[in-house]
N, C-alpha and C positions, 0 to 999 in steps of 0.2 A: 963534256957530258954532265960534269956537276953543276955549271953554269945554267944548263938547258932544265936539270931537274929543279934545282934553284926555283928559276922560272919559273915552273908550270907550279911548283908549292904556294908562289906567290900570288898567280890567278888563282888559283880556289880560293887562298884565303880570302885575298878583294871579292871574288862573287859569294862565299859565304858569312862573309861579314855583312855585305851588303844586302845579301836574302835576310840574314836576320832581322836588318834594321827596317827593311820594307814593313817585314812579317809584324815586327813590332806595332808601326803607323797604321797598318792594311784596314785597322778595324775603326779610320776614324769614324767618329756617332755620323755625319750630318755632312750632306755637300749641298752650299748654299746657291741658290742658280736667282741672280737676283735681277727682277726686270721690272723698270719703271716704268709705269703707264702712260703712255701716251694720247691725254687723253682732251680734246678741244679743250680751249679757253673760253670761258662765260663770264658776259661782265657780269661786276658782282653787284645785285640791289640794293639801293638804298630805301631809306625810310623818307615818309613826305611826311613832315609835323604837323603841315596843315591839318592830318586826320588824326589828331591826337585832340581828345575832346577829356583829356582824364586830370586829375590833381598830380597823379604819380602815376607810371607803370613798372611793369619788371617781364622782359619776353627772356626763355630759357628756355635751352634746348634740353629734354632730359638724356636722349640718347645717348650725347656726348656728352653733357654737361657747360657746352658754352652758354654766357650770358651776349642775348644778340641784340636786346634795346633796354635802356635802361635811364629812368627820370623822375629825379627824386625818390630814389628808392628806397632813403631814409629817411623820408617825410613821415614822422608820427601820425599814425590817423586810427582811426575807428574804424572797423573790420565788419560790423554788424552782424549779421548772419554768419560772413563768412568761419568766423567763429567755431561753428559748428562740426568742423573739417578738423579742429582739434579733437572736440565730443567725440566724434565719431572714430578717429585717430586708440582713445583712451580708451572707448567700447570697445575696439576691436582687436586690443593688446588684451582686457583681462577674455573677452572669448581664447585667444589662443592658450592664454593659459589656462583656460581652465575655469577661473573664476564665474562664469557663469556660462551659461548655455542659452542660445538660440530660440529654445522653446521655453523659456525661464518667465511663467507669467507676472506681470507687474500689476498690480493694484496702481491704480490711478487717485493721486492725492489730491485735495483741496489746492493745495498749492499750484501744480499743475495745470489743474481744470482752469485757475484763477488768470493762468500765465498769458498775456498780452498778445500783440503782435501779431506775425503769420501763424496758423496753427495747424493741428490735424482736426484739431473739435473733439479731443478726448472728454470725456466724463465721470465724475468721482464714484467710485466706486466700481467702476468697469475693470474688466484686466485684459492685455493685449501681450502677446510674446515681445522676447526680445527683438526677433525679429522684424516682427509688424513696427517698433518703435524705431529703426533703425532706419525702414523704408520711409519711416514719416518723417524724419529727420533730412534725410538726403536728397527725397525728389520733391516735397513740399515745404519744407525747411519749417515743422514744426517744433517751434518753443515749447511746448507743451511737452509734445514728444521728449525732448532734449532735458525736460525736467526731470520726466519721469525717467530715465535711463540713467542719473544719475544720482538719481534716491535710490533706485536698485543697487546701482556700482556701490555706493560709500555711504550710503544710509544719509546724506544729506547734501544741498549743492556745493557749498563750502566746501565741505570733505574733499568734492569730486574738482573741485577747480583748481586746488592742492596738485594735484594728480596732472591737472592739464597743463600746469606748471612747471610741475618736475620735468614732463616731457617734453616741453618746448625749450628746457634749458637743454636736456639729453642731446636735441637734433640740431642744437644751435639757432635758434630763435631767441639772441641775445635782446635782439630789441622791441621784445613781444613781451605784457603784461596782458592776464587772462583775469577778469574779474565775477566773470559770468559764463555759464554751459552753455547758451545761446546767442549772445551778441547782443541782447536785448538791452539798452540803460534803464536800470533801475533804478531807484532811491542813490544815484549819487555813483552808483558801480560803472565803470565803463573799462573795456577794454582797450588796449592798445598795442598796434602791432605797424608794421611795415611792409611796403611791398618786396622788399628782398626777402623777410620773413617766411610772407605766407606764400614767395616762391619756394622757399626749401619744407617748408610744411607739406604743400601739394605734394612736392616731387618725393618726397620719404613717403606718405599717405601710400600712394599709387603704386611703389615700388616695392611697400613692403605689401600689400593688398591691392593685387589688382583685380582681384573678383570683386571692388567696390564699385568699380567702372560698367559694371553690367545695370547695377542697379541707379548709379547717378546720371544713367541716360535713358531711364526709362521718364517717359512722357507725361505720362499719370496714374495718381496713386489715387484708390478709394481706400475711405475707412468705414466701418463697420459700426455706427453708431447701437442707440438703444434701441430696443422693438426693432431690429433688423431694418433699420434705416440705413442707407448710406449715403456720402457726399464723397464725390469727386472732386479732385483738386489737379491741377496741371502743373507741372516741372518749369519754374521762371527762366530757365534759360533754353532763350527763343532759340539759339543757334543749332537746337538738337533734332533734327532732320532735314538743317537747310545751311550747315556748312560741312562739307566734306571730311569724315572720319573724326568729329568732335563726337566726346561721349564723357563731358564732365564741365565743370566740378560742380561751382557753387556761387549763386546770387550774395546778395547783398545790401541791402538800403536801413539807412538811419537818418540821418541827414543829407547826406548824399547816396549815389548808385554805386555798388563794387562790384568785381565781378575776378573768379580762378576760372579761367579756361583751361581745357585741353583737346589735344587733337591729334590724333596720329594719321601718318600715311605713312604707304610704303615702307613702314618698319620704325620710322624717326617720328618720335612723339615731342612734341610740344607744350610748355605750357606759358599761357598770361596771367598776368594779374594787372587789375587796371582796378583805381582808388579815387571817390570824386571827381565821378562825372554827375553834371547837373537831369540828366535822365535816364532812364532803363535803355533807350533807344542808340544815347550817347555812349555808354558803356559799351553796347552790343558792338557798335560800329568801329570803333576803337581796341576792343577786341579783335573781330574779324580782321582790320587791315595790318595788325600786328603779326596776328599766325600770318594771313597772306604773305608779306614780306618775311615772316622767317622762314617758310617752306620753299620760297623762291628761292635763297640762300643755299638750298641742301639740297642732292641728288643721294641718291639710294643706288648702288652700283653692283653688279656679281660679276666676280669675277671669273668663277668657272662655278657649273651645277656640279651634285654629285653624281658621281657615277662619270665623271667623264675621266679618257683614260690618259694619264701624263707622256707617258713613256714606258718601255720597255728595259727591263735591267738587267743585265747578267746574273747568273743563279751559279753556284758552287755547292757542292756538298750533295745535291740531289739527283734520284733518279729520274724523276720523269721530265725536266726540262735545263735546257741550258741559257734560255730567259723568259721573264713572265712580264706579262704585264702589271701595272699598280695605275689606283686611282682616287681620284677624295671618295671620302663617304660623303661628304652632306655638300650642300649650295655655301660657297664664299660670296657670303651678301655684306655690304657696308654703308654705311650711312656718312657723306664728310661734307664740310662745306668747299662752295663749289671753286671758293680760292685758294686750295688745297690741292685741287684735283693733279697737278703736275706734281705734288710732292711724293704720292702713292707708291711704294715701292711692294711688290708682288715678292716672294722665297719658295721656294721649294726646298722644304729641309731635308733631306733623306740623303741614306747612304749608297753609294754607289756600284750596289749590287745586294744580292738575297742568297740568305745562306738553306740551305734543306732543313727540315723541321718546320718552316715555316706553316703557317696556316692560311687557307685562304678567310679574307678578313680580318688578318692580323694587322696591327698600327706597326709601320715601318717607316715615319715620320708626320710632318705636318705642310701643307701649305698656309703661309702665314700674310695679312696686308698690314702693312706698317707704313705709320706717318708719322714723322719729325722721331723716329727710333722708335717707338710706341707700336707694339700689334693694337690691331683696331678689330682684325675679325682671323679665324682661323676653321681649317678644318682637317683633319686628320689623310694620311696616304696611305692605304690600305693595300695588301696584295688582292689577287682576282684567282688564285688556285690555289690548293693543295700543293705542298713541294714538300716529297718524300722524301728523308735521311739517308743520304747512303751510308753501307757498313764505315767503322772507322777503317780499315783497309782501305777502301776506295776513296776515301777524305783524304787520306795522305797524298794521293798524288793530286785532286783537285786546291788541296792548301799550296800546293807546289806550283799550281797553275795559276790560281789567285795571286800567291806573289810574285811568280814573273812578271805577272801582267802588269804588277804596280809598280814593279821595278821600271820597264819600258814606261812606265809613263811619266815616272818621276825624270828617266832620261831624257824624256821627248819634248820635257816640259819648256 
């Protein structure tokens, strides 16, 4: 008899020990469900050099940040116009601070009116907003413009090239000197920069400010001369309504042709830079088969929309159900190159089951796509109802159901 009592003290203790220690685990955060995509092989494209008509290029992905052609990218050279992508870069930091405003009239100097090159055809003594000088800068790439926006900024060009300096050391344009607000050589000033350079120039420009991108693909810009004259001027870069989702950046010529592209599709934006080409023509084309070849490279992929439903989970602790459904809120979109595509691993983070109090709409994890251990894109798993609290009475005996069940599973495992 004492043997048998023995006994039976000794199963409860093992299943109470063991309920504990379930109870303890029951609540881990996250159960990973991890499937790798199985998705065709695409051979991967190359570049033909034959269509390389430039001194240097630099192609960059910005989505991701890979570098996918790159030739003589530290080749010093003269940036010309392109220049002004700094200008406009330094404008558009003191607007956000504050420093001036949009509507901020500018008196047009002698100096300006005097300024060379491309212009708007400003006139001394005229005044135009910040605004107006900003457009004249970007889609007609006037010098002028660019003078006058920088006698406003810092009360002289000097002052303001100061500034375009500091901030090309800030972004890492180690191998960029700014010597002028326009690109223009003057009395012995010239700029110098590199095609790696004025890739990471674009790519900060565009990413800190991409409401510029509305206006550097607009076509053409009139300005408002005297006696309510105007002249119309056209946007030099030819590729903007006859290559696919281009909407920038910026020309270029001094001695030779330059040229910042950019181009987005399907989500994945691009940009080139392409440095001494012997014509407008050369650059254009040399551009184009650049994005051509890196958009061939990248596919844009979803992996589930929102709103679609995962699975069904067990619910504890509530009245109105004993499982609900959950699903993402938003579209898992991703952008990778296409030699990638088998490395794609898919997660479903969540715990495996929902307790009452929930909400519907509440984050009860994430689904996550991950390359080389990297998430690359994510979106949230959401419940789809209301799950009401039962009293603490009735909790007690579902926490007792909860962890049998994990005990059986930890057994069955």
């Amino acid at each position: 008899m004492k043997t048998k009592k023995l006994w039976n003290k000794t199963i409860v203790t093992i299943l109470f020990v063991s309920l504990c220690f379930v109870s303890m685990t029951a609540f881990t955060p996250y159960a990973y469900a991890e499937d790798e995509t199985e998705q065709s092989s695409t051979p991967i494209p190359t570049y033909n050099p034959n269509n390389f008509q430039a001194k240097t290029a630099y192609l960059l992905n910005a989505t991701t940040g890979e570098v996918l052609y790159a030739n003589n990218e530290h080749e010093p050279m003269t940036p010309a116009s392109l220049t002004k992508i700094m200008t406009l870069l330094v404008t558009e930091d003191k607007l956000a601070s504050g420093d001036i405003k949009l509507s901020d009239k500018v008196e047009i100097s002698k100096k300006s009116w005097l300024t060379g090159g491309s212009k708007m055809f400003l006139e001394v003594g005229m005044h135009y907003t910040v605004e107006e000088l900003i457009k004249g800068v970007a889609i007609v790439s006037g010098n002028d413009a660019a003078v006058s926006l920088a006698e406003h900024i810092s009360g002289d060009t000097d002052a303001f090239v100061d500034e375009m300096n500091k901030e090309a050391k800030k972004i890492g344009m180690d191998e960029t000197t700014f010597q002028t607000v326009n690109g223009l050589p003057l009395n012995g000033k010239k700029d110098v920069t590199t095609a790696h350079d004025l890739a990471i120039l674009a790519d900060y420009y565009i990413k800190k400010y991409p409401e510029m991108l509305k206006i550097h693909a607009t076509k053409t810009y009139t300005t408002i001369l005297k006696h309510k004259k105007t002249i119309e001027q056209p946007n030099n870069n030819s590729l903007l309504g006859t290559y696919e989702g281009m909407d920038g950046l910026k020309t270029g010529f001094a001695n030779y042709y330059n040229f910042i592209g950019t181009a987005e599709r399907g989500g994945n934006r691009l940009i080139v830079v392409t440095l001494g080409s012997s014509s407008s023509s050369k650059r254009m084309s040399t551009a184009e088969t650049l994005l051509d070849f890196g958009f061939a490279n990248y596919k844009t992929y979803n992996s589930e929309t929102g709103g679609t439903i995962l699975q069904k989970l067990p619910v504890y602790k509530a009245t109105n159900a004993k499982e609900s459904e959950v699903a993402l809120k938003s579209d898992v979109t991703y952008t990778i190159n296409i030699r990638d595509e088998k490395k794609v691993k898919i997660e479903d983070r969540m715990p495996n089951y929902i307790l009452g109090g929930t909400k519907k709409g509440d984050k009860i994890g994430e689904q996550v796509v991950l390359l080389d251990g990297k998430v690359i894109a994510k979106s949230n798993i959401v419940t789809t109802e209301d799950l009401h609290r039962t009293t603490w009475f009735v909790s007690i005996f579902h926490q007792f159901a909860l962890t049998f069940t994990q005990l059986v599973e930890k057994v069955t495992d």
